[in-house]
C-alpha atoms as one frame of an Amber mdcrd trajectory, in Angstrom:
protein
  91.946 157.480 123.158  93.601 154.192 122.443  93.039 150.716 123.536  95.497
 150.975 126.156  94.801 153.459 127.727  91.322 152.180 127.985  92.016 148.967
 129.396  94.319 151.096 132.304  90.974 153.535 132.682  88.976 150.208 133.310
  91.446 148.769 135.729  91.563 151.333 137.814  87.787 151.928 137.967  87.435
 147.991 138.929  90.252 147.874 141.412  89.407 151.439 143.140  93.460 152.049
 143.774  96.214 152.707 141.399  98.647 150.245 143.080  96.044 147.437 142.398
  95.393 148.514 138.787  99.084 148.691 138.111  99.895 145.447 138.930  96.978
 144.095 136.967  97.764 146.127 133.809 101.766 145.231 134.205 102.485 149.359
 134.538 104.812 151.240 137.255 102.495 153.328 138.815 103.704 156.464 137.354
 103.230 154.714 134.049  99.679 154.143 134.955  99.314 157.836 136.246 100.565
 159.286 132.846  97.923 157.190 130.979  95.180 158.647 132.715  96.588 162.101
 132.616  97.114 161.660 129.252  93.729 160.272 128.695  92.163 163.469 130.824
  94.373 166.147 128.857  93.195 164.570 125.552  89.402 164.790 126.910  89.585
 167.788 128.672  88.012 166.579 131.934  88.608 164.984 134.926  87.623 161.379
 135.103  88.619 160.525 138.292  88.382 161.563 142.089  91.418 161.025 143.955
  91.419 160.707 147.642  93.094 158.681 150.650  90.603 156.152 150.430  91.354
 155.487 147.181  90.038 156.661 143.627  86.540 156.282 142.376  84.758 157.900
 138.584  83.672 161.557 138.301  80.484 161.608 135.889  82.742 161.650 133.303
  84.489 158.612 134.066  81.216 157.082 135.104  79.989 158.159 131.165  82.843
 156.937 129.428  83.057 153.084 131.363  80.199 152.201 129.142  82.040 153.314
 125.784  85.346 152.010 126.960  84.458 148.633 127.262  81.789 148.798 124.123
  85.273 150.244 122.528  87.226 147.352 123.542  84.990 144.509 122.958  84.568
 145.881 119.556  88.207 146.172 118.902  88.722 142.444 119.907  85.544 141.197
 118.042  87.349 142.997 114.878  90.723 141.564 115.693  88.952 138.020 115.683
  87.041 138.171 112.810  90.268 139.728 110.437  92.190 136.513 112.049  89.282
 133.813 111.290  89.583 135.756 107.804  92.880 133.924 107.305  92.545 130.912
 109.266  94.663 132.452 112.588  92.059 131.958 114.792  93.042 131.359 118.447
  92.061 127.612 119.121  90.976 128.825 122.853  88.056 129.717 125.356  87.892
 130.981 129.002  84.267 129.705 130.277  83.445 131.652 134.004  81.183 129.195
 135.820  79.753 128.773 139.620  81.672 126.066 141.327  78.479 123.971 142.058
  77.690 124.332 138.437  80.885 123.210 137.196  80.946 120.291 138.907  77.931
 118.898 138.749  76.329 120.490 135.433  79.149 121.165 133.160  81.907 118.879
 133.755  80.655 115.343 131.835  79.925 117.747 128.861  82.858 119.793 128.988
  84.871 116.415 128.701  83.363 115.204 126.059  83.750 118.762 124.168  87.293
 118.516 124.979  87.393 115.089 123.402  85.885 115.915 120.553  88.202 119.019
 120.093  91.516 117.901 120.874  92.876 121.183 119.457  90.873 123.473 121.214
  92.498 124.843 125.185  89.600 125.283 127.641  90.020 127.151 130.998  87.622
 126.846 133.719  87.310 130.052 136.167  85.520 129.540 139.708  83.716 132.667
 140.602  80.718 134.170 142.068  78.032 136.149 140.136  78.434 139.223 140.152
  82.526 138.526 139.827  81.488 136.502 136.500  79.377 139.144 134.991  82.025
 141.813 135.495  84.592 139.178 133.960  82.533 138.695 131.289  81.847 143.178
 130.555  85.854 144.022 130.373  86.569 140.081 128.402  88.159 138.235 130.758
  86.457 135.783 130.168  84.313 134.461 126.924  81.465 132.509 128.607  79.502
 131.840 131.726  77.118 129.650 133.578  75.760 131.113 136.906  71.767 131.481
 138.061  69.347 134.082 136.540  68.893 137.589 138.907  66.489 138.855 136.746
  68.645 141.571 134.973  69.134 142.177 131.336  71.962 143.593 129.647  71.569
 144.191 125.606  75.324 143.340 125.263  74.894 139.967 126.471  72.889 136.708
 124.734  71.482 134.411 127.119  70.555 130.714 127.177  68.266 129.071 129.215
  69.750 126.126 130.936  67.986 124.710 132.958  65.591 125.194 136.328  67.516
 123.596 139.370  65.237 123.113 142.374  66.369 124.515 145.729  66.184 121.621
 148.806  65.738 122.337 152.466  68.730 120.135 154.638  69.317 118.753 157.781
  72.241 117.401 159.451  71.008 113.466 159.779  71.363 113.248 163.024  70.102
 116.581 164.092  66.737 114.999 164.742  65.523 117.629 162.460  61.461 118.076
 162.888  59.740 118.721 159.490  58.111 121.981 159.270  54.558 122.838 158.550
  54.616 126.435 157.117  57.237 128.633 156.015  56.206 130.913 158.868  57.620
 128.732 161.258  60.413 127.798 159.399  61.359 131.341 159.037  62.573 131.020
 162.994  65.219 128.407 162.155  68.941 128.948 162.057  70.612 128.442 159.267
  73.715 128.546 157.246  74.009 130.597 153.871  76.604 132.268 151.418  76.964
 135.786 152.043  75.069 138.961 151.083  75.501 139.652 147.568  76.061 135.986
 146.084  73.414 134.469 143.998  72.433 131.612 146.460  72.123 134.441 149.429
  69.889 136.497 147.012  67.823 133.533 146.485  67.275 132.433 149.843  66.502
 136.066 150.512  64.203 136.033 148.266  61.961 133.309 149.080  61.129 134.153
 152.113  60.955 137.945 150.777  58.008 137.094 148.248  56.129 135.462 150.897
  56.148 138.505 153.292  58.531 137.290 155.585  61.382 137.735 157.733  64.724
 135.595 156.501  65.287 132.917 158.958  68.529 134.133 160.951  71.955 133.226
 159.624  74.536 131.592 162.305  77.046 130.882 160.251  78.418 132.235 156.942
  80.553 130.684 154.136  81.456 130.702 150.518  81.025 127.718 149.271  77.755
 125.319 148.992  80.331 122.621 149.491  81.411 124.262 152.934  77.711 125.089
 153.703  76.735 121.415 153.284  79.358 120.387 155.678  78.473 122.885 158.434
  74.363 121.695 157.950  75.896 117.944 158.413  77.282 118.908 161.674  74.266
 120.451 162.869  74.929 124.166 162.573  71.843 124.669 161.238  69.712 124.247
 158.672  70.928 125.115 154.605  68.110 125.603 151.521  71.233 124.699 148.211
  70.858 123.633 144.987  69.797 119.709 145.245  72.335 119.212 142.163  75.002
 119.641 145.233  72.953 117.298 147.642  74.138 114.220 145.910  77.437 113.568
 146.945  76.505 114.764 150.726  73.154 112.368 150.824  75.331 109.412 149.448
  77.708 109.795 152.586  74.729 109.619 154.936  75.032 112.964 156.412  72.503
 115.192 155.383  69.119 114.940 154.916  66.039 116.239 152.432  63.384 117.585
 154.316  59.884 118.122 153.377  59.441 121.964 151.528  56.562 123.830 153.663
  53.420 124.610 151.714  54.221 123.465 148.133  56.864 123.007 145.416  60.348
 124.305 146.804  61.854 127.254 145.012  64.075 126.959 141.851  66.351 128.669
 139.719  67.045 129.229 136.066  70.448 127.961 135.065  71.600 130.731 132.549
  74.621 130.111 129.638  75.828 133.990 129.093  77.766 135.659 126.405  78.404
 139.064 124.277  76.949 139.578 121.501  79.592 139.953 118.259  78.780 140.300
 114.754  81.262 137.571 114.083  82.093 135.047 117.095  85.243 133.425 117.422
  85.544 130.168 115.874  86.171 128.178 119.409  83.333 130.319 120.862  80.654
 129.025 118.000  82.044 125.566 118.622  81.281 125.949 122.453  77.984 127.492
 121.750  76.619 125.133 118.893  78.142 121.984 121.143  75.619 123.876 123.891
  73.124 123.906 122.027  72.627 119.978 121.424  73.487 119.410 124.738  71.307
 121.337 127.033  67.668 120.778 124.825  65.591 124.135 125.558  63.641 124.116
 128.379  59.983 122.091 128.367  57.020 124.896 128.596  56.563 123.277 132.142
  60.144 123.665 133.655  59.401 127.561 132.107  56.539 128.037 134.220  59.192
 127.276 138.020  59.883 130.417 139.800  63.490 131.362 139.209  65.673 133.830
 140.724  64.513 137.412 139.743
């Protein structure tokens, strides 16, 4: 087994279609194809199913996706650590964020990293949760920011941020009434990211843990930017991080309405990243200039709900 044909296995596991993988991994398709034969012969087992709707892992693919990318991450960790060994470090980090996050959270202190770190390139990549945490497992990226879900993975350290309160919105002229339980508020419309992003599962959630039905959803979209501007036109009602309200409020056309029955839900703000024995130079900058920025939570702010 070698490297490459690893990273090819991988591909095609993510994309769930040769073509897809090919293109991703800069292979013809028959070039891809030999890998994984290769990779099979040299194994003795299958590792994939083939079919017309596309290819998906046999339990032996399934059992070696863990080891490839363990394999992989340890072969660049090594390749970093021989090249900080003689000073050929690459001067470089990819940092996955949320785009609410990154606009309102990360960008005044990813200027002034940049500043201070002239020779240092930084790219910023928009994504949603889950996408980030699967960039993060094969190395496409070296970094993220997104909100906790309550799941641990031993390959990845984790940083507590910061909790971010949740705020109920109205359009501002939607003569909004304010609501006196979350039972009745459960009836409202509203408008909310889709099933599987990190603001859906927390909206879910909330009403979840208090044993009731999720208000229904009119309107769909993925963006807390977009949502925002469908809430001001009185589509319906939106419950978003109040770190994205504050643009919105200052153009008069949303408002904060009261949370029913105490303190409004809130998330944990989470810094992720793998674990190496030795991290790249530009990734200890990153994380030490973290550090002093973002002060560990008080034992109060602990104590707020968060996702998970």
């Amino acid at each position: 087994m070698n490297p490459r044909q690893l990273k090819t296995f991988l591909a095609v596991i993510r994309h769930g279609n040769l073509t897809r993988a090919a293109a991703e991994v800069n292979l013809a398709q028959s070039s891809l194809s030999d890998q994984i034969q290769a990779l099979e012969e040299e194994l003795g087992v299958e590792l994939l199913f083939r079919s017309r709707q596309g290819v998906a892992p046999t339990p032996a693919g399934v059992a070696l996706k863990a080891y490839a990318e363990e394999i992989l991450a340890l072969n660049d960790e090594a390749k970093a650590a021989v090249y900080a060994a003689v000073g050929r470090s690459e001067q470089s980090i990819i940092l996955g964020t949320l785009e609410t996050i990154a606009a309102e959270r990360l960008a005044p202190w990813l200027s002034l990293f940049r500043r201070q770190n002239p020779g240092l390139a930084l790219k910023i990549k928009i994504g949603g949760s889950g996408e980030l945490q699967s960039q993060l497992q094969h190395g496409s990226i070296d970094v993220a920011f997104t909100f906790d879900r309550g799941q641990q993975d031993e390959r990845f350290a984790t940083r507590r941020i910061s909790s971010e309160p949740l705020v109920l919105i109205a359009g501002r002229n939607s003569q909004a009434p304010s609501f006196e339980s979350l039972a009745a508020l459960s009836t409202a419309p509203f408008v909310a990211t889709e099933t599987g992003c990190v603001y859906r599962y927390l909206f879910d959630t909330t009403f979840e843990e208090a044993g009731l039905p999720a208000p229904p959803i009119v309107a769909q979209a993925d963006s807390i930017a977009t949502i925002i501007r469908f809430v001001a036109s009185g589509a319906g009602y939106g419950l978003v991080p109040r770190l994205a309200v504050g643009p919105a409020a200052a153009r008069s056309d949303v408002v904060e309405l009261p949370w029913p029955g105490g303190a409004p839900p809130a998330a944990s703000l989470m810094m992720m990243w793998r674990r190496r024995r030795v991290q790249p130079p530009a990734l200890a900058l990153l994380l030490q200039s973290a550090s002093e920025e973002f002060l560990p939570l008080r034992p109060a702010d602990a104590r707020l709900r968060h996702a998970g």
